[in-house]
C-alpha positions in Angstrom: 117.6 110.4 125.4 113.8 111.8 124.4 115.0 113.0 120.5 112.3 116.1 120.9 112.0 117.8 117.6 112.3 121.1 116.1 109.2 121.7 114.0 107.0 124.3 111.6 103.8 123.8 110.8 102.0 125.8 107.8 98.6 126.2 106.2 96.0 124.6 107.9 93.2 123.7 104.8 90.1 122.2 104.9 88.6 121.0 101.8 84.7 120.1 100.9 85.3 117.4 98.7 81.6 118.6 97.1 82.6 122.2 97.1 86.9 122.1 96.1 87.3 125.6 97.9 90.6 125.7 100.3 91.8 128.4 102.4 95.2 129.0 101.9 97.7 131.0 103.9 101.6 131.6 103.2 104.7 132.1 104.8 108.1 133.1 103.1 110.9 133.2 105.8 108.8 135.2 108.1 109.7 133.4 111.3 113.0 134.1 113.0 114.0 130.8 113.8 113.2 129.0 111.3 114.8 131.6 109.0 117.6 130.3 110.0 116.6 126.7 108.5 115.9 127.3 105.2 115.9 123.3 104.3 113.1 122.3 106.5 111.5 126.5 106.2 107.7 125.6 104.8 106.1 128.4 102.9 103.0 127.2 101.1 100.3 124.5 101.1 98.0 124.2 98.6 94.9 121.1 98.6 92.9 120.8 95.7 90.8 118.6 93.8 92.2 117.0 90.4 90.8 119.3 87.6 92.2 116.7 85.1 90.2 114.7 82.8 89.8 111.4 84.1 91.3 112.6 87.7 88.2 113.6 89.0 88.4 111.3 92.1 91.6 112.7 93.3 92.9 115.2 95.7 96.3 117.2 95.2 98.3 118.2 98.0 101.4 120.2 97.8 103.6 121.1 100.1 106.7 123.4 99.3 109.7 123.7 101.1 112.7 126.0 100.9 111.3 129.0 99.4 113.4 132.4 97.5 115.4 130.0 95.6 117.5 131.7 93.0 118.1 129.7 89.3 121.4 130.4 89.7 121.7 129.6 92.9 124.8 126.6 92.8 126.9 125.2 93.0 125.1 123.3 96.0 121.6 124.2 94.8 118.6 122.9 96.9 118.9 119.6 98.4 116.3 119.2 101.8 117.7 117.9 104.8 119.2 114.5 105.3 117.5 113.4 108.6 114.6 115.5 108.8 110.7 114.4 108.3 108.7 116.0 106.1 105.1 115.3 106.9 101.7 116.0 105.2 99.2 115.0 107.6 95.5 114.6 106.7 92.3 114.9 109.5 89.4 112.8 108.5 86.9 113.6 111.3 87.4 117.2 112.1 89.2 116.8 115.5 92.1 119.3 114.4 93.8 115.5 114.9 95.8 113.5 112.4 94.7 110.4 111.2 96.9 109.9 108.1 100.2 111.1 107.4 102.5 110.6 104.8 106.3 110.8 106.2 109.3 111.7 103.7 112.7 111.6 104.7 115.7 112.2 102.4 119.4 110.8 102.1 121.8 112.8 100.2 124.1 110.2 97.8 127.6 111.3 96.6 129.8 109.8 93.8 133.0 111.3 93.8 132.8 111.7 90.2 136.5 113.0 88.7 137.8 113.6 85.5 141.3 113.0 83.8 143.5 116.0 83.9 147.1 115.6 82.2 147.2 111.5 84.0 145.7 112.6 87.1 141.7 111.9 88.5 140.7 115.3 90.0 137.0 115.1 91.8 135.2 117.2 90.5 133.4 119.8 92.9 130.1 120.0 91.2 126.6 118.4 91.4 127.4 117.4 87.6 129.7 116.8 85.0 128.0 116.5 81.9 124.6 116.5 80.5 121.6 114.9 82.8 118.2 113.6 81.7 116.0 113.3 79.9 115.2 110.0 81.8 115.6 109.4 85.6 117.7 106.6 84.9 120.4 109.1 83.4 122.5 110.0 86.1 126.0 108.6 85.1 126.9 112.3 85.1 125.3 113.3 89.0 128.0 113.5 90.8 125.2 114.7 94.1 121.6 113.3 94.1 118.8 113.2 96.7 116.9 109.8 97.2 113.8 109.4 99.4 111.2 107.0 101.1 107.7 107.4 101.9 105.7 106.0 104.6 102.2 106.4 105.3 100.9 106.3 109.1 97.6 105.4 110.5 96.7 107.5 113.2 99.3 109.8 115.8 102.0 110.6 113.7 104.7 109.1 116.0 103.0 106.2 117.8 100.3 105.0 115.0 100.7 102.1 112.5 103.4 102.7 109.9 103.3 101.4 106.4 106.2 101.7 104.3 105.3 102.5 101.0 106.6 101.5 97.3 106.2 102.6 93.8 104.1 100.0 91.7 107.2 99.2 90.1 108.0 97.9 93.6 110.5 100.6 94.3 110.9 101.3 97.7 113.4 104.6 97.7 112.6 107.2 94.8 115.1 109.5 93.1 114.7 113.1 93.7 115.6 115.3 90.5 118.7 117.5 90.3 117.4 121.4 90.5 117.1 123.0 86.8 121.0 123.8 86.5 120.8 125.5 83.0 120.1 123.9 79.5 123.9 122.9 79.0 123.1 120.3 81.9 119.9 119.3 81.8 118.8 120.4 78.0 114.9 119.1 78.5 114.2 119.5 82.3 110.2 119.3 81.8 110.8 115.8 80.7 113.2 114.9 83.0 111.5 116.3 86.0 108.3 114.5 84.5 110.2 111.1 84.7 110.1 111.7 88.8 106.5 111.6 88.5 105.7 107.8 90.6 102.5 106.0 90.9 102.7 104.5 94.7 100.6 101.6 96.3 98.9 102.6 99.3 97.9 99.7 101.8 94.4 98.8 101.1 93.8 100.8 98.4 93.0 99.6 94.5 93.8 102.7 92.9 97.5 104.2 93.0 98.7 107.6 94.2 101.3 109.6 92.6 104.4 111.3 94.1 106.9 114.0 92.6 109.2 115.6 94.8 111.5 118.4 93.1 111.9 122.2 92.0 108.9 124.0 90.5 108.1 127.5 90.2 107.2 129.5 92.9 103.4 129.3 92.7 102.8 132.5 95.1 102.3 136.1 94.2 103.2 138.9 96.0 104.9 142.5 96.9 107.5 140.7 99.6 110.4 143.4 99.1 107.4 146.4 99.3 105.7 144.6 102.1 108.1 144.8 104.2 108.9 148.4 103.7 106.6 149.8 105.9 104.0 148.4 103.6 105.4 150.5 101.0 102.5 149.6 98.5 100.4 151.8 96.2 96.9 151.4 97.2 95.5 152.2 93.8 97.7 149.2 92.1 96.6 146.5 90.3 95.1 143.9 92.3 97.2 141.1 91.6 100.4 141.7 93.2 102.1 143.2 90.0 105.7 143.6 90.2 105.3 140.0 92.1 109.1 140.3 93.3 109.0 136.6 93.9 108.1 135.6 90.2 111.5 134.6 89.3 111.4 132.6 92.2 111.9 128.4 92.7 110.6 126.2 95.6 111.1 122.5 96.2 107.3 121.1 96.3 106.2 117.8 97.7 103.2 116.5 95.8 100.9 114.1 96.0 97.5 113.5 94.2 95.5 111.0 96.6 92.6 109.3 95.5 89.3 110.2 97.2 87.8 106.9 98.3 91.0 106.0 100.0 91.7 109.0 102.2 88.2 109.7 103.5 86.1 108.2 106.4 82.4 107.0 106.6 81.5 108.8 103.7 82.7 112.3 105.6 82.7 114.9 102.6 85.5 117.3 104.4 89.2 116.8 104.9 91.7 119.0 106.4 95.3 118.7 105.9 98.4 120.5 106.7 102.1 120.1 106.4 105.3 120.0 109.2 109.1 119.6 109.2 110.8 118.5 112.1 114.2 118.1 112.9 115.9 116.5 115.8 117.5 118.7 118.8 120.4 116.6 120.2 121.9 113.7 118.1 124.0 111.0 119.9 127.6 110.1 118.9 128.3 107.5 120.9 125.5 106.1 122.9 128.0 103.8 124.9 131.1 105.6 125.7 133.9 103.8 127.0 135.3 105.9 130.0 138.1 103.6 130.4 139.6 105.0 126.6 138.9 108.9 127.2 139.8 111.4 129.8 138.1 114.5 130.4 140.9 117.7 130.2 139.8 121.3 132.3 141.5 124.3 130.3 142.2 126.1 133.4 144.1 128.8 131.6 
């Protein structure tokens, strides 16, 4: 069976590595069918160079996914989508053509945790059941976590050469951090999300690239609610999209900072970069059925 795939594509950018001035577009549940896939529903892409001391030499891309989340939005929260590829893909040459992408793909991990009640273990229904953090390593208490791989492909995103990628630590799948549930849970998210932060060895390269994947703030301003209205908007407001009804906003961002030598071609001084999720259309349950075991039944009323 051809597993076609279900896919959005945001935010073309192209950056002048001399220059550092991207375009940017954004998108925020504006398409109908996609709407309806909030996990794989790609709002913003932002390319940048490193502004960092020291990080000169780098690019930041960051993709984010899943956008108007709430704080409070449990108990499920924000996971992405088991299954689906989230790609970055970078054009070296100005064709409008990939020629590096980095692939992510996710796998949702349950525990079962349950507690004592009066003699009896009762799971618990809950992503946690006690405090998380301030290390990665602290999860005795996630009862739902998110791990993920990375691979980096040379060339057409489904045919070219695949490398599977590791952290320098030799880690192969990477934790993803729980969303910030509230200060009871996770007392000292900033360190904790900071402990996701992974330097990564990409093939050929001598210097390492970094990978967080996890909930930030929505980055984005603007009057969504008053938008929409009918463009219900006061033409002699304040420029910068004040009330920005999105402030108290999250997103789930996929970022990598890539460094310069290793991403570029010939010497070319421009990148451009853009971000997809796809998901497959049909799945297969058995692929070899055994017609001699099953009957087919007509409801003939």
């Amino acid at each position: 069976m051809n597993k076609k795939s279900l896919s959005t594509t945001i935010s073309v950018l192209a950056l002048g590595l001399s220059l550092s001035q991207p375009l940017m577009a954004s998108s925020h549940r504006e398409a109908p069918l996609i709407a309806g896939m909030p996990k794989v529903d790609g709002s913003d892409f932002y390319m940048f160079r490193s502004y960092e001391p020291g990080r000169e030499n780098y690019v930041t891309v960051i993709a984010n996914y899943l956008p108007l989340q709430d704080a409070y939005g449990g108990p499920n929260y924000f996971d992405l989508q088991d299954n689906a590829r989230y790609e970055i893909h970078l054009d070296q040459n100005g064709d409008a053509q990939e020629d590096l992408t980095f692939s992510f793909q996710f796998q949702t991990q349950n525990k079962d945790l349950a507690l004592n009640i009066e003699g009896n273990m009762v799971s618990v229904p809950l992503k946690n059941i006690g405090q998380i953090g301030p290390d990665k390593l602290d999860t005795a208490a996630l009862n739902v976590s998110q791990r993920y791989t990375v691979r980096m492909i040379s060339g057409d995103r489904r045919r070219g050469q695949k490398h599977h990628l590791s952290s320098v630590e030799g880690e192969r799948t990477l934790l993803k951090p729980a969303d910030n549930i509230g200060n009871k849970s996770i007392p000292d998210y900033t360190s904790y999300a900071s402990s996701h932060i992974n330097e990564m060895t990409l093939p050929g390269c001598n210097q390492p690239a970094k990978v967080f994947v996890g909930q930030r703030k929505e980055p984005f301003a603007v009057n969504l609610g008053e938008f929409f209205d009918l463009v219900n908007l006061n033409p002699l407001s304040p420029p910068d999209a004040r009330p920005n009804t999105i402030g108290d906003k999250n997103v789930t961002s996929i970022i990598m900072e890539l460094p310069i030598q290793c991403i570029t071609l010939n010497g070319e001084p421009v990148i451009g970069a853009w971000t997809t999720a796809s998901v497959r259309q049909a799945q297969i349950y058995n692929p070899r059925p055994n017609f001699d075991q099953s009957r087919p039944s007509i409801y003939v009323g």
